[in-house]
TIVO-2410 file (N, C-alpha, C; in nm, 3 decimals):
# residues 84
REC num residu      c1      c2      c3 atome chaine
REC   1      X  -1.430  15.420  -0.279     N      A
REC   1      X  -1.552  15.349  -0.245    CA      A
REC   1      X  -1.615  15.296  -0.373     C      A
REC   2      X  -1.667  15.208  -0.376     N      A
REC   2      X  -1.732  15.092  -0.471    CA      A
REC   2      X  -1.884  15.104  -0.437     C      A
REC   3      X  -1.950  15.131  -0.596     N      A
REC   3      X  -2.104  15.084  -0.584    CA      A
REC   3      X  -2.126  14.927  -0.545     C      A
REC   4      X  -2.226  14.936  -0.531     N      A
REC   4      X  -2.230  14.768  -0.512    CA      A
REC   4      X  -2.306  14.769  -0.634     C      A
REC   5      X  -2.259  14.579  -0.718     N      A
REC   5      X  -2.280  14.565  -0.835    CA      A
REC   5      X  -2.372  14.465  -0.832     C      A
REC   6      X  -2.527  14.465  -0.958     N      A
REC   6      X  -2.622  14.417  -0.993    CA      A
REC   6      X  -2.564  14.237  -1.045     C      A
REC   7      X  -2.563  14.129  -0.939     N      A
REC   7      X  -2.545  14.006  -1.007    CA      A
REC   7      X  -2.647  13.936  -0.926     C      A
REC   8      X  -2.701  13.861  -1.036     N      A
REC   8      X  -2.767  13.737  -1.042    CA      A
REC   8      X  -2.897  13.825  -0.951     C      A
REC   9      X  -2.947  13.953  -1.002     N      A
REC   9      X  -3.100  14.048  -0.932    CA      A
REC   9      X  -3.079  14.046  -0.814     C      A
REC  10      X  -2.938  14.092  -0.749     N      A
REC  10      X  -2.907  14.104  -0.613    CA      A
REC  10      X  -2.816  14.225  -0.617     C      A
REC  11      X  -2.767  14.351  -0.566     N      A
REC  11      X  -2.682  14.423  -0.528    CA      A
REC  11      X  -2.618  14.378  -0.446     C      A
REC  12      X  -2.457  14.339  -0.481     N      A
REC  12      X  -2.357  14.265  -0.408    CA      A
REC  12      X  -2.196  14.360  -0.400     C      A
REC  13      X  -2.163  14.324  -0.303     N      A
REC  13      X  -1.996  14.405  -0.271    CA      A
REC  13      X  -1.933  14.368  -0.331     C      A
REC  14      X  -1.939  14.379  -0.545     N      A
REC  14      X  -1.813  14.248  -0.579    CA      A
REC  14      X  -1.742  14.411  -0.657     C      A
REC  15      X  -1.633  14.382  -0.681     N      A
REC  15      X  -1.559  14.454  -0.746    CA      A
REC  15      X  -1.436  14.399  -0.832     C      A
REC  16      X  -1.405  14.503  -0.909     N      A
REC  16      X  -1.290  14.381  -1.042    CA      A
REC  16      X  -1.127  14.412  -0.947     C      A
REC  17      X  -1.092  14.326  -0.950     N      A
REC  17      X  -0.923  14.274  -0.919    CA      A
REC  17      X  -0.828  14.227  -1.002     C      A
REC  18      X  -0.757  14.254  -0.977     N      A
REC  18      X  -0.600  14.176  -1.050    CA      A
REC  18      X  -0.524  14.084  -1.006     C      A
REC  19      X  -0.483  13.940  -1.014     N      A
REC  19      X  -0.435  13.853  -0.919    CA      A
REC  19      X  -0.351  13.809  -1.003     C      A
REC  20      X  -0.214  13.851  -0.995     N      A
REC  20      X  -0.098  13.829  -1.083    CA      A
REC  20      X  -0.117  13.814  -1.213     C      A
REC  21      X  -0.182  13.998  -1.242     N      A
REC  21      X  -0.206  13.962  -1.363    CA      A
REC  21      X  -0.352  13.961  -1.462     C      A
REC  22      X  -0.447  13.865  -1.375     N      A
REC  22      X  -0.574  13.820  -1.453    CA      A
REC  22      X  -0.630  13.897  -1.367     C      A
REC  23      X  -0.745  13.974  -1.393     N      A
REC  23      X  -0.839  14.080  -1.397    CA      A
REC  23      X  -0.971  13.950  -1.361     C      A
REC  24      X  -1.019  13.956  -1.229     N      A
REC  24      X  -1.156  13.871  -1.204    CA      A
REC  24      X  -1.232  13.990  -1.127     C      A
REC  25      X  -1.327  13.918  -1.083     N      A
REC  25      X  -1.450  14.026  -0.972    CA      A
REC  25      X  -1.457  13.925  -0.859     C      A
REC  26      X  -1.398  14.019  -0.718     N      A
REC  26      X  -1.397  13.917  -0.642    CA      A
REC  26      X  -1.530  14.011  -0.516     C      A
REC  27      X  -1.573  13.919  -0.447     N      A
REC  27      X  -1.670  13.953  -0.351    CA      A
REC  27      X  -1.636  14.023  -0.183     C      A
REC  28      X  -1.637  14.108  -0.176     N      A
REC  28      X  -1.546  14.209  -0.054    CA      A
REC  28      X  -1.667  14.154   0.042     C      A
REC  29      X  -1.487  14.077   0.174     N      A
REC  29      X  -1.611  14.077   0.303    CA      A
REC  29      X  -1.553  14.111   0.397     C      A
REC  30      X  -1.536  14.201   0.410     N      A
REC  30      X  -1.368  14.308   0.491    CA      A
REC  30      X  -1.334  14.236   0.648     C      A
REC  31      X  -1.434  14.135   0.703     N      A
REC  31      X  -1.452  14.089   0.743    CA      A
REC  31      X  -1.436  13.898   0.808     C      A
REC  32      X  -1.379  13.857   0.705     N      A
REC  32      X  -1.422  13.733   0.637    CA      A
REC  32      X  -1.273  13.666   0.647     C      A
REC  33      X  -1.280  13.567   0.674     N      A
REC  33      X  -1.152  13.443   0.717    CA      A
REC  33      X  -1.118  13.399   0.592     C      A
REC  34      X  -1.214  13.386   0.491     N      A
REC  34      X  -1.209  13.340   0.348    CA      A
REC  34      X  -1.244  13.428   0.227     C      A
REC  35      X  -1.164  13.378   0.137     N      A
REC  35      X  -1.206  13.452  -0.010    CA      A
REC  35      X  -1.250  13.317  -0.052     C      A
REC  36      X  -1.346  13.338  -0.170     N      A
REC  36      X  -1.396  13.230  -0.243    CA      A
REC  36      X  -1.412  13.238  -0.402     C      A
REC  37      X  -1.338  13.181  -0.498     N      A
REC  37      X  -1.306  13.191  -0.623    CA      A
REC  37      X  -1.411  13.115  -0.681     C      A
REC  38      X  -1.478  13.165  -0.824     N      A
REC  38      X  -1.551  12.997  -0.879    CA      A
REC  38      X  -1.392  12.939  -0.951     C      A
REC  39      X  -1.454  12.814  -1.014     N      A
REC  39      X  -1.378  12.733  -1.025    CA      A
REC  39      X  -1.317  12.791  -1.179     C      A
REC  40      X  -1.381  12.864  -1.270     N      A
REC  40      X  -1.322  12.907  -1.395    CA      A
REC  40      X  -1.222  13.034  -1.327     C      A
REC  41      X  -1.201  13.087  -1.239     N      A
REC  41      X  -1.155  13.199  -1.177    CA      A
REC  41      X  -0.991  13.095  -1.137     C      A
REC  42      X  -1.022  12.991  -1.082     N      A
REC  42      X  -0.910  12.953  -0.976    CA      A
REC  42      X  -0.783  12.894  -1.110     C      A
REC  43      X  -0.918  12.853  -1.151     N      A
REC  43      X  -0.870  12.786  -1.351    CA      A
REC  43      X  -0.713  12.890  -1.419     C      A
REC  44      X  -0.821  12.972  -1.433     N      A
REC  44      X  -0.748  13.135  -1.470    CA      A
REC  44      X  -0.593  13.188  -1.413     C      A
REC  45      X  -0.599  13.152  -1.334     N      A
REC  45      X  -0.505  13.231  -1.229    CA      A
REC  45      X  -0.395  13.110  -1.142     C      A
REC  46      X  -0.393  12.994  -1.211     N      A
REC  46      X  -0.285  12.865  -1.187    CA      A
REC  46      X  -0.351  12.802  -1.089     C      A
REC  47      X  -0.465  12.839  -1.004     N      A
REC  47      X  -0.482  12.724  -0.876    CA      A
REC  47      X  -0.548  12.583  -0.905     C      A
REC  48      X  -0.475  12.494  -0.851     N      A
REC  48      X  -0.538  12.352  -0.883    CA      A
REC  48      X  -0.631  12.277  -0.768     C      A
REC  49      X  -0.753  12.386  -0.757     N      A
REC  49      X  -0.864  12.365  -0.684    CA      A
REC  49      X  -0.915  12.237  -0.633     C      A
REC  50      X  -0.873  12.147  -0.695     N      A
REC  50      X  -0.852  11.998  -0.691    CA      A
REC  50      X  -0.798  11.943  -0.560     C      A
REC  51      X  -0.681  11.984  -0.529     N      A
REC  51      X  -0.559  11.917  -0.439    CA      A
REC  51      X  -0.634  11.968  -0.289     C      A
REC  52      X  -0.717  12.057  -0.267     N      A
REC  52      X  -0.780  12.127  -0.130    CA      A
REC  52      X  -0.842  12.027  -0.068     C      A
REC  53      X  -0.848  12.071   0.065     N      A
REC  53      X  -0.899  11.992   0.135    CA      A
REC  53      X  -1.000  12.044   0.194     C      A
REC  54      X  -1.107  11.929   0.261     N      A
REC  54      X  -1.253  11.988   0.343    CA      A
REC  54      X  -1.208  12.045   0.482     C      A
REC  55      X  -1.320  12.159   0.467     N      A
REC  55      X  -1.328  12.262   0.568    CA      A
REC  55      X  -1.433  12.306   0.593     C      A
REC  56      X  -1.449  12.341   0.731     N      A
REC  56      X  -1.587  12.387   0.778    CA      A
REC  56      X  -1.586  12.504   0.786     C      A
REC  57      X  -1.647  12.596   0.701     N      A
REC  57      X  -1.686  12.741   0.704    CA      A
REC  57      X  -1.802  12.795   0.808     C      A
REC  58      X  -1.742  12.869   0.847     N      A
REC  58      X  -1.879  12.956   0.923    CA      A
REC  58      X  -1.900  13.059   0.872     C      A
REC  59      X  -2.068  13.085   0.877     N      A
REC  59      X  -2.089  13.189   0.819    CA      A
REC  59      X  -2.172  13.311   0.902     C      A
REC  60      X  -2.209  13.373   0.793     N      A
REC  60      X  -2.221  13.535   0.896    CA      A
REC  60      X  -2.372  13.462   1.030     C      A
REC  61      X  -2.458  13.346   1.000     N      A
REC  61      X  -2.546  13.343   1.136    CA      A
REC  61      X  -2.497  13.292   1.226     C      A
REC  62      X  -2.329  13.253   1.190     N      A
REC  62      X  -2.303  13.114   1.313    CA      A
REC  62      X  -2.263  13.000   1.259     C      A
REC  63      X  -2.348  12.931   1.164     N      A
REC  63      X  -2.400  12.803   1.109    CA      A
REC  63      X  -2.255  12.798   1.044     C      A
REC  64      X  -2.250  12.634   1.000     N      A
REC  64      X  -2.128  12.557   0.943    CA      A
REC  64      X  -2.152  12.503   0.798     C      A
REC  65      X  -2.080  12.601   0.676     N      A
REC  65      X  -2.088  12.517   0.525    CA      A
REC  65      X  -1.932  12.405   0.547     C      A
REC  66      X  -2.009  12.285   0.444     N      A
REC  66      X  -1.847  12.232   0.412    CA      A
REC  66      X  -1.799  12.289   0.265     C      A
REC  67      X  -1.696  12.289   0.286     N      A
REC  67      X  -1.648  12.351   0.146    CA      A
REC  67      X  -1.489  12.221   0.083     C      A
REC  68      X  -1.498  12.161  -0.009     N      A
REC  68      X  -1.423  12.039   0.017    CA      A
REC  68      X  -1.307  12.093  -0.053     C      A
REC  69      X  -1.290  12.220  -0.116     N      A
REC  69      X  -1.199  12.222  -0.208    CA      A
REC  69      X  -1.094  12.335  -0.119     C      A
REC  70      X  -1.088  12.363  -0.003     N      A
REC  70      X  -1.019  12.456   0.039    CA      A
REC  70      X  -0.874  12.462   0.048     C      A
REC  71      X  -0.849  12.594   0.001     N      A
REC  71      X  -0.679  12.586  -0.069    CA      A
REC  71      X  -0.616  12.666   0.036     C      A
REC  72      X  -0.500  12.725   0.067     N      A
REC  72      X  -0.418  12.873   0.088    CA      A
REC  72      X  -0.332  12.865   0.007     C      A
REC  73      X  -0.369  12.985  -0.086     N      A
REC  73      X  -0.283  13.055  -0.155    CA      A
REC  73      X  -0.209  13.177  -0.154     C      A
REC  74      X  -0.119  13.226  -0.152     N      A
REC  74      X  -0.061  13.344  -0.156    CA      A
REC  74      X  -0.026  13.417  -0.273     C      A
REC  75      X  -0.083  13.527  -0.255     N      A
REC  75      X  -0.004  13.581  -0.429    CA      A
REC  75      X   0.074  13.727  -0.377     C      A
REC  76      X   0.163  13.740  -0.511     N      A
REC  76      X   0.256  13.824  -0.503    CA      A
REC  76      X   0.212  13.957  -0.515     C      A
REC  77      X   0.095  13.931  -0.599     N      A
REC  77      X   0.051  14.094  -0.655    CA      A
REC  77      X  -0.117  14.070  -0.637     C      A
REC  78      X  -0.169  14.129  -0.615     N      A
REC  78      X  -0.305  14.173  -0.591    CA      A
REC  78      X  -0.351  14.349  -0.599     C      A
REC  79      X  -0.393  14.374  -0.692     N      A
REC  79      X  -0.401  14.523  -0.725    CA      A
REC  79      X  -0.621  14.521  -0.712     C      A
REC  80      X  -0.651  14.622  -0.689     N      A
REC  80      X  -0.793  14.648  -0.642    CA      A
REC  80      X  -0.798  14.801  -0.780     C      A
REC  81      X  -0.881  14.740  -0.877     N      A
REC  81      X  -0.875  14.877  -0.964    CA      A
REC  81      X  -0.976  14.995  -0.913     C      A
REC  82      X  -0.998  15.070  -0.914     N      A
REC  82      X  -1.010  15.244  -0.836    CA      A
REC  82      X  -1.120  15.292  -0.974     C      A
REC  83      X  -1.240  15.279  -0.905     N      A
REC  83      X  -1.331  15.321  -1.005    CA      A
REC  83      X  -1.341  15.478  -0.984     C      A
REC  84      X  -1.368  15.580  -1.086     N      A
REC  84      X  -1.345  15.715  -1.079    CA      A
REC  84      X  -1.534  15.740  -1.123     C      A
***
């Protein structure tokens, strides 16, 4: 189990990951149709955030974001590091 971590004067579900490799903090929504990278993250880790296409997200009230850059990616390795 994971504290939830102090970003931007909010307590949020993010925790650090490994995605072939590069070590980011991604946002747990155990729940959730989507993961969402910033763009120095997607940078990092080979995705060319660029080539995605628009998509309508729903979110937790219902309501519809567009999001224009939406990718599927698959990775080989994804490790979740185990805070003690």
């Amino acid at each position: 189990m994971f504290p939830y971590t102090l970003h931007k004067h909010y307590l949020m579900p993010i925790i650090p990951i490994l995605i072939e490799a590069h070590k980011l903090w991604a946002f747990v929504d155990s729940g959730a149709t989507f993961s969402i990278l910033s763009i120095d993250d997607a940078h990092r880790i080979g995705i060319d955030w660029e080539k995605g296409r628009r998509q309508m997200i729903v979110v937790g009230d219902g309501s519809f974001i567009p999001n224009d850059h939406a990718r599927r990616v698959t990775f080989q390795q994804i490790l979740i590091e185990k805070r003690v």
